[in-house]
ROLUM-886521 format. One line per field, with one value per residue: residue number from 1; residue in one letter; x, y, z of N, C-alpha, C in turn. Coordinates in steps of 0.1 Angstrom, whole numbers. Example, Ala and Ser with C-alpha at 12.3 -4.5 7.8 and 13.67 -1.06 7.14 Angstrom:
residues 2
n: [1 / 2]
res: [A / S]
n.px: [132 / 128]
n.py: [-57 / -22]
n.pz: [78 / 71]
ca.px: [123 / 137]
ca.py: [-45 / -11]
ca.pz: [78 / 71]
c.px: [132 / 129]
c.py: [-33 / 0]
c.pz: [78 / 79]
END
This chain:
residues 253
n: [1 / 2 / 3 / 4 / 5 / 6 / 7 / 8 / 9 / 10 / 11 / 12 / 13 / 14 / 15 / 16 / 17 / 18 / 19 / 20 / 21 / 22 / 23 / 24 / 25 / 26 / 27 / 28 / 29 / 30 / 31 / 32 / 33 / 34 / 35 / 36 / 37 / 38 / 39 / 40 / 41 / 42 / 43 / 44 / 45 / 46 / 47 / 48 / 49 / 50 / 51 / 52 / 53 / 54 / 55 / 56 / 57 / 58 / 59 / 60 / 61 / 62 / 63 / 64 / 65 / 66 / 67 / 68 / 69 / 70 / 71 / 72 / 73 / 74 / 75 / 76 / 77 / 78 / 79 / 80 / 81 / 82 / 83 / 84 / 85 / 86 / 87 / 88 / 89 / 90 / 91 / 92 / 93 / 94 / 95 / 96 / 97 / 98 / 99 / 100 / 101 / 102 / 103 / 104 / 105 / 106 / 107 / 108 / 109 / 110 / 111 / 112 / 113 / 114 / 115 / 116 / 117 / 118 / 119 / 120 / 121 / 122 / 123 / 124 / 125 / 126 / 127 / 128 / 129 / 130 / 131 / 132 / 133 / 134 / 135 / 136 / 137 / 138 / 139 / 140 / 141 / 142 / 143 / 144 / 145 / 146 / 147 / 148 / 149 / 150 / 151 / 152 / 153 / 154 / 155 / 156 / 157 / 158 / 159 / 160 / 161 / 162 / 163 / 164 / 165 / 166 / 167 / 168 / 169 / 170 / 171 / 172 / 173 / 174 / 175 / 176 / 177 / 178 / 179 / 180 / 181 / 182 / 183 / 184 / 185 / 186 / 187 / 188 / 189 / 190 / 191 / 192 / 193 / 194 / 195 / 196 / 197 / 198 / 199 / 200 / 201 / 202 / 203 / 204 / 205 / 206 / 207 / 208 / 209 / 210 / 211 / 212 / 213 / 214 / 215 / 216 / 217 / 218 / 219 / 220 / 221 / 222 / 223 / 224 / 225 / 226 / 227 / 228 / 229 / 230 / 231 / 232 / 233 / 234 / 235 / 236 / 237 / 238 / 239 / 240 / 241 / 242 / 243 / 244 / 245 / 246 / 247 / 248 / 249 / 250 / 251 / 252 / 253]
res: [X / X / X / X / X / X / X / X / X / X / X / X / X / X / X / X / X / X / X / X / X / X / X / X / X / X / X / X / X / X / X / X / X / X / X / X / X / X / X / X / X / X / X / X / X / X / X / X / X / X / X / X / X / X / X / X / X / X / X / X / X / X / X / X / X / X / X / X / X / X / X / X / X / X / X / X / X / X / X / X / X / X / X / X / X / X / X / X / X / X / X / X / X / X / X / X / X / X / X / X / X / X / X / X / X / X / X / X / X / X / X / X / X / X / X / X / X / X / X / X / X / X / X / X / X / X / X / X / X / X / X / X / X / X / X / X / X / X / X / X / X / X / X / X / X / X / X / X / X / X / X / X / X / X / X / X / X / X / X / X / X / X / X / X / X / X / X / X / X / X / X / X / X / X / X / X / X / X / X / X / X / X / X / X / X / X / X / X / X / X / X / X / X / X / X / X / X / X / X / X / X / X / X / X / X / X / X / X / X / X / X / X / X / X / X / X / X / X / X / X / X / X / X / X / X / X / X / X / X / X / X / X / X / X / X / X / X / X / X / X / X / X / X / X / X / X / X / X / X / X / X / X / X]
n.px: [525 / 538 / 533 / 552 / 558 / 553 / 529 / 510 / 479 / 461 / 450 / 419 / 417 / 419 / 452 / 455 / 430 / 444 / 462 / 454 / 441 / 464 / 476 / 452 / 461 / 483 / 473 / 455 / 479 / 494 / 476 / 465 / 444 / 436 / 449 / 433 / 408 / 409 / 398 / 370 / 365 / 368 / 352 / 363 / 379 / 368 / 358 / 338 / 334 / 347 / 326 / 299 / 306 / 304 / 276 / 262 / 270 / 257 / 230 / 223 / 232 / 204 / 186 / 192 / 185 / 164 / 168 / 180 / 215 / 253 / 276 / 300 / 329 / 350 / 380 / 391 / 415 / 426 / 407 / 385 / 358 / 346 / 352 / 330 / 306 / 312 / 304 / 281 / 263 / 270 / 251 / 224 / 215 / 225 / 226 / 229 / 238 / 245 / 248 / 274 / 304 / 327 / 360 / 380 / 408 / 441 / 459 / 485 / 483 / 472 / 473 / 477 / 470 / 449 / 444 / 414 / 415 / 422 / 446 / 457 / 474 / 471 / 469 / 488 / 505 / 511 / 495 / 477 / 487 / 494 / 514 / 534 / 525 / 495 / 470 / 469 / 470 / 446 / 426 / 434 / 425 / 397 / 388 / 387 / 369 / 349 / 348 / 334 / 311 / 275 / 275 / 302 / 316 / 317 / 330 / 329 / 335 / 358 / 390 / 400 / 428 / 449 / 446 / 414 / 400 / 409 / 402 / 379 / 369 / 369 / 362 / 333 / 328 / 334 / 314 / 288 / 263 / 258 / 244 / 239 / 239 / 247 / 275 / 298 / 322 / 353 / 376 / 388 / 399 / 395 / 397 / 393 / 370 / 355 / 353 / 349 / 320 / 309 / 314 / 297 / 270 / 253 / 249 / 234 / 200 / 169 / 167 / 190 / 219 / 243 / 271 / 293 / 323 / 334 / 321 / 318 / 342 / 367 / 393 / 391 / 384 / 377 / 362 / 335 / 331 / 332 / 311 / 292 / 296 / 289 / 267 / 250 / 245 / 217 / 202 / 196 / 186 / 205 / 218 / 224 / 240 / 224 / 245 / 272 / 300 / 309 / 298 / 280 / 252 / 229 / 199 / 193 / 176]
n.py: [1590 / 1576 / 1561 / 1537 / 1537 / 1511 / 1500 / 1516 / 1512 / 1498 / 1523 / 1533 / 1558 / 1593 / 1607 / 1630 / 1632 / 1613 / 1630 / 1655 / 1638 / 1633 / 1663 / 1672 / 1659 / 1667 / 1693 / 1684 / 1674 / 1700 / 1716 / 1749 / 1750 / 1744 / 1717 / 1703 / 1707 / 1698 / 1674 / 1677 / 1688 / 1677 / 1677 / 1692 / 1678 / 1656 / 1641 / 1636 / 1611 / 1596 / 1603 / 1590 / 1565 / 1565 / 1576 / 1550 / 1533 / 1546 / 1543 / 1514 / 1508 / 1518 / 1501 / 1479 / 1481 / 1472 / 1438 / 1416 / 1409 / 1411 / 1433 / 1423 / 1426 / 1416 / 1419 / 1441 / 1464 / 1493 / 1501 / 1520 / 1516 / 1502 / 1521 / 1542 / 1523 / 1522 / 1550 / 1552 / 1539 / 1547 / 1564 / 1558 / 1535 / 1537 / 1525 / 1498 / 1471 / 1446 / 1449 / 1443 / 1452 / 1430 / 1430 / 1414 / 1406 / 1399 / 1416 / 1414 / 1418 / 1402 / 1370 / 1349 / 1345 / 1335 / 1312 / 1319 / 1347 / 1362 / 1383 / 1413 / 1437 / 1443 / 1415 / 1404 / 1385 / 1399 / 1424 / 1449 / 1453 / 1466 / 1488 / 1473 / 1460 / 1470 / 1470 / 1477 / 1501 / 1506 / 1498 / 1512 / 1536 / 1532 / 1526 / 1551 / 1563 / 1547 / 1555 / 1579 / 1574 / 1563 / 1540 / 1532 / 1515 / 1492 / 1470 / 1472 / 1463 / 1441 / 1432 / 1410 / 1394 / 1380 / 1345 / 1350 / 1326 / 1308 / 1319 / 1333 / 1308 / 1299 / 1319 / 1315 / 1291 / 1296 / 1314 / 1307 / 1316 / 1338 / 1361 / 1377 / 1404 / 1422 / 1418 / 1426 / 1421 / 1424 / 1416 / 1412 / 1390 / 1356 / 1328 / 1332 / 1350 / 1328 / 1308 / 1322 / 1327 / 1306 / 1297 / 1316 / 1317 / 1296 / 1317 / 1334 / 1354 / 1353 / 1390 / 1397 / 1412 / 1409 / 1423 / 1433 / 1447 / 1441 / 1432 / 1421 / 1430 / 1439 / 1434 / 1424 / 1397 / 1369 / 1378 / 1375 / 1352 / 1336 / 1342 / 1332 / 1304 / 1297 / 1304 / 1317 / 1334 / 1335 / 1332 / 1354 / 1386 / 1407 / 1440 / 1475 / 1507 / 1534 / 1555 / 1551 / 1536 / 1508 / 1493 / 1466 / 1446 / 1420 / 1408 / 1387 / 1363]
n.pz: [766 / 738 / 705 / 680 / 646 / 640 / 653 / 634 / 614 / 586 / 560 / 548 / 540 / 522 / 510 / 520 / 534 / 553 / 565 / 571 / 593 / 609 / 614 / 630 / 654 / 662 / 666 / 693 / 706 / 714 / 720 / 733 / 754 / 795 / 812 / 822 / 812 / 789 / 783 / 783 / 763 / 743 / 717 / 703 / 685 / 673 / 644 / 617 / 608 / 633 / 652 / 641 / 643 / 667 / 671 / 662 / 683 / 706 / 694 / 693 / 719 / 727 / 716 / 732 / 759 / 773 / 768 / 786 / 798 / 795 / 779 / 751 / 737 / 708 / 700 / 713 / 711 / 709 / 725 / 727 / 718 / 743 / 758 / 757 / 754 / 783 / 787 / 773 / 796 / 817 / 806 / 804 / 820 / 852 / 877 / 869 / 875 / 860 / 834 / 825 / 810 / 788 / 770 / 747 / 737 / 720 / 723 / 713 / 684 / 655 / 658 / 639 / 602 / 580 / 549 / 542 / 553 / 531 / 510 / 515 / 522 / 550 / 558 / 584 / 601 / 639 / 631 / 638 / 665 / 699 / 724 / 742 / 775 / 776 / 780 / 807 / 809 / 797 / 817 / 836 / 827 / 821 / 845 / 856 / 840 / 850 / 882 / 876 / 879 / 891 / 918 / 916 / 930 / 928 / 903 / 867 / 843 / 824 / 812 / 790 / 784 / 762 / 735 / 723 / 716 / 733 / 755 / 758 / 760 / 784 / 795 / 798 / 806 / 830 / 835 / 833 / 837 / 824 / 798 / 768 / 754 / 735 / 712 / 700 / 671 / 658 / 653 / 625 / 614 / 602 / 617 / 646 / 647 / 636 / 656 / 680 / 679 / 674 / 704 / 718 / 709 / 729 / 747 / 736 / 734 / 721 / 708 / 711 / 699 / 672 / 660 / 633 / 625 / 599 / 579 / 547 / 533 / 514 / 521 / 548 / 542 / 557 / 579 / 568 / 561 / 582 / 590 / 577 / 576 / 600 / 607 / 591 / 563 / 552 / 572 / 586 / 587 / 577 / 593 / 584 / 601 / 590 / 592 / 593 / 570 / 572 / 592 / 605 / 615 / 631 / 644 / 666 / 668]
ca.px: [528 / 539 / 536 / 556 / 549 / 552 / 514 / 503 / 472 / 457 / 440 / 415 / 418 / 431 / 464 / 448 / 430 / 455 / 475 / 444 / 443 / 477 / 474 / 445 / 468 / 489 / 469 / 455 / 490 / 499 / 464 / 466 / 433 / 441 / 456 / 422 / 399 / 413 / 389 / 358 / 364 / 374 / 347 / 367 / 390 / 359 / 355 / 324 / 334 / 345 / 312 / 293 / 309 / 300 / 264 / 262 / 265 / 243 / 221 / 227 / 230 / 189 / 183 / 199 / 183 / 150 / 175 / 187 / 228 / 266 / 283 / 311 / 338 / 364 / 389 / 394 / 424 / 427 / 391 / 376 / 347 / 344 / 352 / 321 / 298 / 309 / 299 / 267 / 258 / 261 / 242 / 208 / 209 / 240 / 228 / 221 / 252 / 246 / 252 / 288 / 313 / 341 / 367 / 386 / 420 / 456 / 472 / 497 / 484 / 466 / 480 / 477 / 463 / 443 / 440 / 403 / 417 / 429 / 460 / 460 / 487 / 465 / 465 / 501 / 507 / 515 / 491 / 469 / 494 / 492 / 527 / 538 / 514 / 490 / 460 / 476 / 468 / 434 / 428 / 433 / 413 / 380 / 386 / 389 / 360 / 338 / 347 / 325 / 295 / 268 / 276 / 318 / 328 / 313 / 340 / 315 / 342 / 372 / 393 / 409 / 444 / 454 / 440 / 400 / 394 / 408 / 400 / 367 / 356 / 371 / 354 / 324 / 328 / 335 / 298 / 278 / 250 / 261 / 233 / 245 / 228 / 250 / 284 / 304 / 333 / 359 / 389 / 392 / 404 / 385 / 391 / 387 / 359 / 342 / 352 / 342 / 306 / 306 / 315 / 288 / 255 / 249 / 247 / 225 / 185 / 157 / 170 / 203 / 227 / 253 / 274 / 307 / 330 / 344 / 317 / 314 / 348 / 378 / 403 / 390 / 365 / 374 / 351 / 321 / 333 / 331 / 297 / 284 / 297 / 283 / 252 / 247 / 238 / 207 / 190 / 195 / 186 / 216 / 214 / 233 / 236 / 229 / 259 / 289 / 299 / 315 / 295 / 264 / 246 / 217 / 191 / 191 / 160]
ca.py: [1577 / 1573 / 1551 / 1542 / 1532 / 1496 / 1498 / 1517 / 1505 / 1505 / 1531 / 1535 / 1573 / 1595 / 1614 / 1641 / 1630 / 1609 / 1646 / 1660 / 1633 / 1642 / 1676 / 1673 / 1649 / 1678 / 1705 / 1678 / 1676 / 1712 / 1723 / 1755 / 1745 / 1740 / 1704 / 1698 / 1709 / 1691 / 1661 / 1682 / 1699 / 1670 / 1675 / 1701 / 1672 / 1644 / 1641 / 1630 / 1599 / 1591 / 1608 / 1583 / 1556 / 1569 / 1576 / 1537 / 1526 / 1553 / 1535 / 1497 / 1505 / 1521 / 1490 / 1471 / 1485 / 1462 / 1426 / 1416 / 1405 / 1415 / 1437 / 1417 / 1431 / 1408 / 1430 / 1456 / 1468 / 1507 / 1500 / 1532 / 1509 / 1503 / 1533 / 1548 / 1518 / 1524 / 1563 / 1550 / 1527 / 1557 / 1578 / 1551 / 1527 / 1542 / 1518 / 1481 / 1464 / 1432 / 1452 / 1442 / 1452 / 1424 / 1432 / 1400 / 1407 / 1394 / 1435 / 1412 / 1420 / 1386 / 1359 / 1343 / 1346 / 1318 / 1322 / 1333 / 1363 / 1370 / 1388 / 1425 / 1440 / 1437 / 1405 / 1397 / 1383 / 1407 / 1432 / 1452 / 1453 / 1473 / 1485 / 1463 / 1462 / 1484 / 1471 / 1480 / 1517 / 1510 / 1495 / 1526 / 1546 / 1526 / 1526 / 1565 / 1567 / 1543 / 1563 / 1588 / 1574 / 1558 / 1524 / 1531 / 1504 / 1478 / 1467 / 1468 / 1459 / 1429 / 1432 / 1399 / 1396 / 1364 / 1344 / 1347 / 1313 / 1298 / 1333 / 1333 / 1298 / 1297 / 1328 / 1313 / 1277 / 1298 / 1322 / 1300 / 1317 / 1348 / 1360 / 1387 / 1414 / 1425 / 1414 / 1436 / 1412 / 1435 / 1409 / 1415 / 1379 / 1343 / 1319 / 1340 / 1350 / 1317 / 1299 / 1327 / 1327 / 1293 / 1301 / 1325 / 1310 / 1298 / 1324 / 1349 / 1353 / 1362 / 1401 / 1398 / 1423 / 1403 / 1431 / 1430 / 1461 / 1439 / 1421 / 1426 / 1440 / 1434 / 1439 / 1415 / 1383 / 1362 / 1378 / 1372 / 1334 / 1329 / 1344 / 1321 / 1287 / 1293 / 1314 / 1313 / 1348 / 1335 / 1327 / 1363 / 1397 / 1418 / 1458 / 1485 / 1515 / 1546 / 1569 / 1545 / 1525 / 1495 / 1485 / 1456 / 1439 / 1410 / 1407 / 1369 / 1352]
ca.pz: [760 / 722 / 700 / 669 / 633 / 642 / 655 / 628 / 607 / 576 / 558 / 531 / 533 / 508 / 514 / 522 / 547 / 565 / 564 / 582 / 611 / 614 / 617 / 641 / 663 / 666 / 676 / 706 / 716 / 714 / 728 / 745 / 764 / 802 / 806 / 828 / 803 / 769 / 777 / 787 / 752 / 728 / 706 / 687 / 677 / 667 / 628 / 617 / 613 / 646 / 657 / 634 / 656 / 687 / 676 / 657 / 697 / 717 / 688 / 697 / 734 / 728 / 714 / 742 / 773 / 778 / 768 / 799 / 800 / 790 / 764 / 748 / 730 / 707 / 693 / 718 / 709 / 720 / 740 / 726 / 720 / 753 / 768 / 750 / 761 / 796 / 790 / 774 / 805 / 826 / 807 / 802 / 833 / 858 / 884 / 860 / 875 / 854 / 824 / 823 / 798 / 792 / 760 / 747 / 729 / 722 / 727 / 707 / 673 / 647 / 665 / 629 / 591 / 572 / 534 / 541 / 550 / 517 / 505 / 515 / 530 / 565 / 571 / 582 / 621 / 646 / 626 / 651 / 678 / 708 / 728 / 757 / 789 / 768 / 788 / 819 / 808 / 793 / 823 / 847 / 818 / 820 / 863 / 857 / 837 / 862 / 891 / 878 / 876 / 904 / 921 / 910 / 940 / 915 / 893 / 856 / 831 / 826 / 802 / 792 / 773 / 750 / 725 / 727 / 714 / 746 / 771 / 760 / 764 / 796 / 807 / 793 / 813 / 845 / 838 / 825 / 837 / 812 / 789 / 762 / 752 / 724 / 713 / 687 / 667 / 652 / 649 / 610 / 606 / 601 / 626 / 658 / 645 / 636 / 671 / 692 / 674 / 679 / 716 / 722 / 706 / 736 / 758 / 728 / 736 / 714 / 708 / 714 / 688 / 673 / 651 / 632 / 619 / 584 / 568 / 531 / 533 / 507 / 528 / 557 / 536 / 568 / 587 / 565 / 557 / 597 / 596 / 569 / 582 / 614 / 611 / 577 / 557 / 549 / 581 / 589 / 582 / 579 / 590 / 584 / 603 / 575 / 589 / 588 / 561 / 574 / 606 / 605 / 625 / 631 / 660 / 669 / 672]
c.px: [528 / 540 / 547 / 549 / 543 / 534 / 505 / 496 / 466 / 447 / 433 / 415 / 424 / 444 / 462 / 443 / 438 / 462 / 465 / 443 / 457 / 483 / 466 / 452 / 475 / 485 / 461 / 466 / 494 / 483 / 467 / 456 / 441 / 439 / 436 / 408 / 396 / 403 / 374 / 354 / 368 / 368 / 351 / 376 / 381 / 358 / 345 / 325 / 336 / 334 / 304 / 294 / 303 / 284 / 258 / 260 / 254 / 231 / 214 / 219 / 211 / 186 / 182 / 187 / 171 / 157 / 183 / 202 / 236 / 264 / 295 / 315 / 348 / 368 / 388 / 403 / 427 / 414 / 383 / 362 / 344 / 341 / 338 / 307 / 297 / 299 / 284 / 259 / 253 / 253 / 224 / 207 / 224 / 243 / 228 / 240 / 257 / 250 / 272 / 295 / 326 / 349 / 375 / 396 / 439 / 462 / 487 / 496 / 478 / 474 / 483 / 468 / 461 / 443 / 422 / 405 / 422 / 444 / 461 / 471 / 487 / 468 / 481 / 503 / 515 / 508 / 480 / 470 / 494 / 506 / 526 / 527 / 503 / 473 / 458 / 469 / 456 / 425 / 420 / 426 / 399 / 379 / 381 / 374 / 346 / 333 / 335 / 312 / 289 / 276 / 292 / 325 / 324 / 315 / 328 / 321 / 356 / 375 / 406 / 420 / 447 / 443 / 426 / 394 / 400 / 401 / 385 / 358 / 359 / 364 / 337 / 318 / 323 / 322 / 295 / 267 / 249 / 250 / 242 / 240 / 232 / 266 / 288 / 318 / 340 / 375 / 394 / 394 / 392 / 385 / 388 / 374 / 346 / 342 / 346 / 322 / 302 / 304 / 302 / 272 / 250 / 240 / 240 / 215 / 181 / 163 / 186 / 210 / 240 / 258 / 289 / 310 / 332 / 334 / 315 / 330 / 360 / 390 / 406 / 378 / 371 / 365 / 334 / 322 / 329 / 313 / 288 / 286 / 293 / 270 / 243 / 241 / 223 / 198 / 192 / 190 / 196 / 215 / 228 / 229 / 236 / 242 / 268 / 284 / 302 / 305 / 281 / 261 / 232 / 211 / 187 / 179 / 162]
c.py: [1579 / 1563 / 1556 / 1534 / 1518 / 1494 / 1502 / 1506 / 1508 / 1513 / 1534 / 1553 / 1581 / 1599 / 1622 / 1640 / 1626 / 1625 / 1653 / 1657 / 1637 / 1659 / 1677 / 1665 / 1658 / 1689 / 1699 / 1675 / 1687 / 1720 / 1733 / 1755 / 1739 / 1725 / 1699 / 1702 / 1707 / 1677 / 1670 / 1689 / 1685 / 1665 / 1680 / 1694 / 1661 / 1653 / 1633 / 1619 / 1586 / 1594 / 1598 / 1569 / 1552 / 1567 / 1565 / 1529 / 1528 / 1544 / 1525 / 1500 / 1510 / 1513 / 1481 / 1468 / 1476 / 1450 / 1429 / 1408 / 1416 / 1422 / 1425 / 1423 / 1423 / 1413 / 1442 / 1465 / 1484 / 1508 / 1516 / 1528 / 1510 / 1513 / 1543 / 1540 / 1523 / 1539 / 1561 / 1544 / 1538 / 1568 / 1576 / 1546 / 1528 / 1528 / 1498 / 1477 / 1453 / 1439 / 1456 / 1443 / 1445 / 1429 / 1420 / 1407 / 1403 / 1406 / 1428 / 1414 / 1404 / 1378 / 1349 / 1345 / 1333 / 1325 / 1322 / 1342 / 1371 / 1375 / 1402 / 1427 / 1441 / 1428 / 1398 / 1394 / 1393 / 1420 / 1435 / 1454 / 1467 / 1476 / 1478 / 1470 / 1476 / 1484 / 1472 / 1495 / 1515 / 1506 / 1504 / 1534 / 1546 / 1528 / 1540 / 1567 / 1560 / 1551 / 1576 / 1587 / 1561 / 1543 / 1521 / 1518 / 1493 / 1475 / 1465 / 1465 / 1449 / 1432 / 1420 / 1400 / 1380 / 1356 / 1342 / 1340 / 1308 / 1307 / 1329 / 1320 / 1294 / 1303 / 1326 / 1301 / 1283 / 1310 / 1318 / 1303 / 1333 / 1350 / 1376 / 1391 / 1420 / 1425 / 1424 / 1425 / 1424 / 1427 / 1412 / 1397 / 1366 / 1338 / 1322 / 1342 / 1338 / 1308 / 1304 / 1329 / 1319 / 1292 / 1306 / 1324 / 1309 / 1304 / 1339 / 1340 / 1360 / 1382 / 1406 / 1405 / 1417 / 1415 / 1433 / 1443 / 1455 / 1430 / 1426 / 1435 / 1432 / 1427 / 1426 / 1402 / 1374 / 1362 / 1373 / 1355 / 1327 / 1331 / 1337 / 1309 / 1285 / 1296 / 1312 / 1328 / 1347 / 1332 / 1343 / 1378 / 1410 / 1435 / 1464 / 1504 / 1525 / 1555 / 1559 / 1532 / 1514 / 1488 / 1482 / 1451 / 1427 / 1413 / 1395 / 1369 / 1337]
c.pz: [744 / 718 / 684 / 657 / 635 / 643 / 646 / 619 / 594 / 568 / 547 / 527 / 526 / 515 / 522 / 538 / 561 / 569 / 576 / 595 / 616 / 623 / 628 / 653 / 667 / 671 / 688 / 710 / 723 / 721 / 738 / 756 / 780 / 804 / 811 / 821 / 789 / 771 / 775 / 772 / 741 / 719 / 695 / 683 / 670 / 651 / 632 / 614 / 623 / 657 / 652 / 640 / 666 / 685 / 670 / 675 / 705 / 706 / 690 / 711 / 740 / 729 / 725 / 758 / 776 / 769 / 780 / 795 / 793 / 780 / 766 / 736 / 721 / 693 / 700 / 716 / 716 / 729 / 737 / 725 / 737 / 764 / 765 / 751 / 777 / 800 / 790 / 783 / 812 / 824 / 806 / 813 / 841 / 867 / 879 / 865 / 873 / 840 / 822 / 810 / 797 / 773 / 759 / 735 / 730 / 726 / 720 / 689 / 668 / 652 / 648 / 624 / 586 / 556 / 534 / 545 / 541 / 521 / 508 / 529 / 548 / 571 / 572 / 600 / 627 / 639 / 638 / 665 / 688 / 719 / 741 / 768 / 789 / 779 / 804 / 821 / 807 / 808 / 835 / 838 / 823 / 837 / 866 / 854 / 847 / 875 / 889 / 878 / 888 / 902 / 917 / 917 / 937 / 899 / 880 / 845 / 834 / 809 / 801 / 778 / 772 / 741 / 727 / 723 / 726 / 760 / 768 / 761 / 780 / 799 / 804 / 802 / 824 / 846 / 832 / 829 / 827 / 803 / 780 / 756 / 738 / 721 / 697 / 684 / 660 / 651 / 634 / 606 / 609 / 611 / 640 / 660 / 646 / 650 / 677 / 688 / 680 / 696 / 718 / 720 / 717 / 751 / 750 / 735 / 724 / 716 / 710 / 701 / 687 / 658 / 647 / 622 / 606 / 578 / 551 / 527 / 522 / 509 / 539 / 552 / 550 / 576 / 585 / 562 / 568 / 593 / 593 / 570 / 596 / 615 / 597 / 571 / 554 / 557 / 591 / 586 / 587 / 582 / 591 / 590 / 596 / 578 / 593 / 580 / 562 / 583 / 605 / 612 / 619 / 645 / 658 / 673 / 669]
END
């Protein structure tokens, strides 16, 4: 599957770098590794900052494991999140088959900008788009990667498509006995953000991990605008994990 520019996103890296992802994009295409051994091996394409990612969750998901409920995802978009809780599920509790992972995304890109999302060349509708019937594929990914692990013939992930201010209060009406254990926001923009908060209050507990990829960010102030008309910055204590620089969190009480 290819994509084209159209999906592309933005980057704060230098030239340089972008040139490097590039380059490493190219030698995982061209991999002379046999075809059945390019996943088992695709550490020799992680940079340390997509490693920094990865060990920001195994982190969380420590955290997680004595709070009982759901992951929730909103802004799945390529589901690498996901696909990296699912791994971590099966590598702390294989058999916890309430520890459900749901993902919430349009796969059409910002359904719309507010001016709290400011002016950068980000925030423009249809930004963050995903190609046609994209969660079709992620879909069969996450099924792939379930199969391998205990208890596979118990569906442990949904991944819902359209706007997650109406998906997610619906899917919220229809499990209302839902408890969430730690919800990652990663929309970039404002009002998604502040509804689905609003949405989800009720279904945090005492320890619950409510953590967002764009606060404090230039690029995206919507996110932190939602955070502050609903939650308020100052009835929380904000963390940061030391190896990546974007990604914070709170633990509700």
């Amino acid at each position: 599957m290819s994509y084209s520019n159209k999906y592309d996103y933005k980057s704060n890296g230098s030239s340089n770098e972008r040139q490097t992802a590039k380059e490493l994009a190219r030698l995982l295409e061209t991999s002379p590794l046999p075809k059945d051994q390019v996943t088992d091996n695709i550490g020799l394409f992680l940079t340390s900052k997509i490693l920094a990612r990865i060990l920001f969750f195994d982190y969380i998901y420590k955290h997680i494991i004595a709070t009982h409920g759901i992951i929730v995802e909103f802004g799945t978009r390529w589901g690498q999140n996901m696909a990296v809780l699912s791994a971590l599920r099966g590598i702390y509790e294989p058999f916890n088959r309430h520890r459900k992972i749901v993902g919430f995304d349009t796969f059409d890109g910002f359904p719309e900008v507010t001016a709290e999302d400011g002016s950068s060349n980000l925030m423009e509708k249809g930004n963050a788009a995903t190609p046609p019937d994209y969660e079709k594929y992620l879909y069969e990914v996450l099924s792939l990667q379930e199969s391998l692990n205990p208890i596979s013939y118990m569906k442990k992930f949904e991944i819902i498509k359209g706007d997650a201010i109406k998906t997610s209060r619906e899917y919220f009406e229809k499990n209302r006995h839902s408890i969430i254990s730690f919800v990652y926001f990663d929309f970039d923009i404002y009002k998604p953000t502040k509804e689905c908060l609003k949405i989800i209050q009720p279904h945090l507990t005492k320890g619950s991990i409510v953590a967002f990829d764009e606060l404090c960010d230039d690029d995206s102030p919507g996110e932190t605008i939602a955070l502050q008309e609903v939650i308020g910055l100052n009835n929380i204590r904000l963390l940061k994990y030391p190896h990546t620089s974007r990604i914070s969190y709170f633990i509700y009480e």
